[in-house]
N, C-alpha and C positions, 0 to 999 in steps of 0.2 A: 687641532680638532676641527674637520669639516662642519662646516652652519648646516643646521637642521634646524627651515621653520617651517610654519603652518599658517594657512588663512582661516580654517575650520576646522571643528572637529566632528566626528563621526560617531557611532557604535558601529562597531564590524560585522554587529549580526543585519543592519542596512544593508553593509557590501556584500553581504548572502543573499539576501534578499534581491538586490540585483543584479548579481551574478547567477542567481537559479533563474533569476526571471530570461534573462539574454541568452543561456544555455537552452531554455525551451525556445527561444523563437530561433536556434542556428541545429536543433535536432528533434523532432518530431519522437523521438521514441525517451524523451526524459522527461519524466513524471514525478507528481512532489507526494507526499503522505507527511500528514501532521497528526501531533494528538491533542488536541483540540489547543494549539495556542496556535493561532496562526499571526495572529499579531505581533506577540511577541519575536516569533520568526522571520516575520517582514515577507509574507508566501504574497502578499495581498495582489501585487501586479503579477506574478502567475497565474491565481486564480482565477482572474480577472480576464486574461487574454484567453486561457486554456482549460476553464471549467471541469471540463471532459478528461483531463491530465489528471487531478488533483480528487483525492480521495482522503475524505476528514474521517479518522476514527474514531475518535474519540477517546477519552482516558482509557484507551489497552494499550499500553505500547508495544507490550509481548506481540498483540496482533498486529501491529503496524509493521515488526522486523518480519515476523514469519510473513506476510503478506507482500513486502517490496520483495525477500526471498523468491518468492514463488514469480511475482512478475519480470526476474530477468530471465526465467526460462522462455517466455516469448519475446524476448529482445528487449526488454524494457531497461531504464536506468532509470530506478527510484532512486530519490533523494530524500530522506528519512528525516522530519523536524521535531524536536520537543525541547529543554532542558538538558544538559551536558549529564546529570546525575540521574535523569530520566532515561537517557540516550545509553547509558552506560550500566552504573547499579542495578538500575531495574530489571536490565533487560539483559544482560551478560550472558546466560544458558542459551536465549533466543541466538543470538548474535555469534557465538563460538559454536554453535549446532547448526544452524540453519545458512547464515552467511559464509563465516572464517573457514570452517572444516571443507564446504566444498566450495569456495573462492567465489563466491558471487556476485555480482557487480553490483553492488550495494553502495550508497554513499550516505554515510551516517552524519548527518550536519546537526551539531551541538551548541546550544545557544546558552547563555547565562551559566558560564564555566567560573570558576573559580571563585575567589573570594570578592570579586568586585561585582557579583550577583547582589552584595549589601543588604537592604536590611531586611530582607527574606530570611535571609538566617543558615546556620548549618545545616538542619535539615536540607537544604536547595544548594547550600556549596558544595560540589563537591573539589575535592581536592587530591583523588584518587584516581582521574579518568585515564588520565596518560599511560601511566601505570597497566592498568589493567585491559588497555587497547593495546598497547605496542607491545606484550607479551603474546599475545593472537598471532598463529604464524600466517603470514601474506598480508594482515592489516598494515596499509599505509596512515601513519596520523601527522597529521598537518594542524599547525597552531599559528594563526597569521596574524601580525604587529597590526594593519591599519584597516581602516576602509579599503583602499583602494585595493591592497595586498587579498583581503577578504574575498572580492567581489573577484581580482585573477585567478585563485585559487581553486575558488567555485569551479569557473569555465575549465581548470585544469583539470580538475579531478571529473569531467563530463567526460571528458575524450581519454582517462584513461581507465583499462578494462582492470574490475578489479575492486575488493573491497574497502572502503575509505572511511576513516575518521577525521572529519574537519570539526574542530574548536573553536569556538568565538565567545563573543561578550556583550554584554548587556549596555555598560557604559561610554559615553559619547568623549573619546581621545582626539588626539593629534591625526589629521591628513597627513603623513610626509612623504610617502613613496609615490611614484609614478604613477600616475593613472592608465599612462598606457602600456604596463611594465609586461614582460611574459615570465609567467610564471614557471618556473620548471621545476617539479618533483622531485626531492633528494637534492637540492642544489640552495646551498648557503648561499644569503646577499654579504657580503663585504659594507657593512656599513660608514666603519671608521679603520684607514691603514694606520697602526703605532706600533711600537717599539718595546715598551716595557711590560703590558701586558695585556692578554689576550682575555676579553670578555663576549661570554657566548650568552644571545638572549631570543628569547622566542616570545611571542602573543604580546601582551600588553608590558612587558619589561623590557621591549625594544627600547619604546622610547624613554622610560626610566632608566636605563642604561646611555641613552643619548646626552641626558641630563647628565649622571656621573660623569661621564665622559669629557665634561664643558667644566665642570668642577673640577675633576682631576687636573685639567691641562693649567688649571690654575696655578695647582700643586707643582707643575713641573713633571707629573707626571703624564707619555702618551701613551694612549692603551688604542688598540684595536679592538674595535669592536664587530662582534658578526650575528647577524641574524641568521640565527638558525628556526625557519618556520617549516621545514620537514622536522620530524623527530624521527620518526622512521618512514626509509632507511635514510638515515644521518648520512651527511655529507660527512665522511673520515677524512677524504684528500685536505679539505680546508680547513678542517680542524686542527690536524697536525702540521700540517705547511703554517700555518700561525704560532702554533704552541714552541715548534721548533725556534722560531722567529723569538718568542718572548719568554718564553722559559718561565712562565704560567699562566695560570686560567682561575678565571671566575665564570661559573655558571650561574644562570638569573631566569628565574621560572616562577608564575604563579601558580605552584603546586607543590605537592608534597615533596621535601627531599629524596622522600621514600620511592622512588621507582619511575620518575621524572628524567627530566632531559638530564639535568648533574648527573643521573648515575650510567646514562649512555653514555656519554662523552667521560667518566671515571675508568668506565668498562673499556672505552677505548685505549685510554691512555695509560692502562695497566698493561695493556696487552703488547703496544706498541712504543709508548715513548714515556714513561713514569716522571710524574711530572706535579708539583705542588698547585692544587684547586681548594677553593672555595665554593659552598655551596648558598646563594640567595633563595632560599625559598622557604617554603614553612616546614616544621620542625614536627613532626608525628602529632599533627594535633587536626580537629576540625577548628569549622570558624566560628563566627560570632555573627548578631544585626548586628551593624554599624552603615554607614557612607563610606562607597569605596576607598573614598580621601581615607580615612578614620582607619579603615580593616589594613589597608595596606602599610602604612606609617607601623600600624602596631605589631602585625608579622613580621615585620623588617622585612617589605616590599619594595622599598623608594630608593631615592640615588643617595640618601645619605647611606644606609646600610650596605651599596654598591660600593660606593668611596670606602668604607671600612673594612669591606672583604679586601678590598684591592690592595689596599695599603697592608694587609696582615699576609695577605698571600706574598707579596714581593718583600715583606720581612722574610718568609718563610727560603722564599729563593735565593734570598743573599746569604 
């Protein structure tokens, strides 16, 4: 198992935060819209350089999509900021009428996604967004493991033409990727190369999958591990080039089983290579207040529940 360590850790919605701010000072026509959290978003060195860029509206968010809508017909690249279940639930009709349907260069940047939004509660988890963006036809959604992966992903989804869901999170992880990585759209990282089985993780279950990953090898068992931070469109080349390799899979998402990255990567491997998976994520439910520690342990979020899919899936293969 490859050493993954850290000097710091981050929240990813920072490396948003500096990655939208470096995107405005390397293109003059990318503009930010918040609904009134700019804090939370990390807009503040945007606003700061670019006043003139950045338009607060205030609790509508209905009007802040139909409003970035209308600004890319004079060349503009809005960057859309509020709450992942705000970014999404709320606003769904705005966003599949005014963006998706006629492909607008929109970039929908979601902050305090999943369950490690903590003790804010169900209400503000959501656990449905993935879901309900990558059915959108033309929506790109990106879910990125760290800081740094955050902040490339930003600058990626600048330069390209097109509507985007980018996902992040509230809570302060592991640094482990490159700072000065390039990000590429639809293109899995290779975390860990193994043998026995292939585990695919996106957002904040990278590195809880890194962790199994250090546990397993204890076991004697090696798994491969891959970050998958595009969901759509999925990298299928490295998906199957691994599954082929191990002759199964665990999927690891902080979201719902229901319509999450597992059932992309099911869909693929129904289609193409049938193949024994495991599902890590939460089970048709909403969440709870707790500490991200606390919410994730009890959905069977963490590397111990990773180790136990692993171990029942490679029962399942033998």
């Amino acid at each position: 198992m490859k050493k993954y360590t850290y000097t710091e850790k981050k929240d990813t919605r920072s490396g948003f935060g500096a990655g939208l701010h470096e995107a405005g000072q390397k293109n003059e026509n990318v503009v930010a819209l918040c609904a009134d959290l700019v804090g939370s978003l990390k807009m503040e060195a945007f606003i700061k350089e670019f006043p003139e860029r950045f338009t607060q509206v205030g609790i509508a968010e209905a009007n802040m999509i139909g409003i970035a809508a209308g600004m890319t017909i004079g060349g503009k690249i809005p960057f859309t900021g509020t709450f992942a279940n705000f970014s999404t639930g709320r606003v769904y009709d705005q966003i599949r009428q005014s963006v998706a349907y006629s492909n607008k260069n929109v970039k929908i940047c979601a902050s305090h996604a999943g369950l490690t939004l903590g003790e804010d509660g169900a209400t503000h988890q959501i656990l449905e967004d993935i879901g309900l963006m990558k059915m959108l036809p033309g929506m790109v959604v990106i879910n990125p493991c760290d800081y740094n992966q955050t902040k490339a992903a930003t600058l990626a989804i600048a330069e390209y033409e097109g509507p985007v869901y980018l996902r992040f999170g509230r809570p302060v992880i592991p640094v482990f990727t490159d700072p000065d990585q390039k990000f590429e759209i639809g293109k899995a990282w290779m975390v860990n190369e193994g043998t026995d089985v292939t585990i695919i993780a996106t957002g904040h279950m990278v590195w809880k999958a890194i962790e199994a990953g250090e546990k397993l090898a204890e076991l004697g068992i090696d798994a491969e591990i891959i970050n998958i931070h595009t969901i759509k469109p999925l990298d299928d080349e490295a998906i199957l080039k691994s599954v082929k390799k191990t002759g199964c899979v665990v999927t690891c998402e902080e979201h719902n089983k229901f319509g999450g990255l597992g059932e992309s990567v099911a869909r693929l491997l129904t289609t193409e290579l049938p193949t024994p998976q495991e599902f890590v994520a939460t089970n048709d439910t909403f969440g709870e207040s707790g500490t991200p520690d606390q919410l994730m342990a009890k959905y069977g979020l963490d590397a111990v529940n990773i180790v136990e899919a692993v171990q029942k899936v490679i029962g399942r293969k033998k």
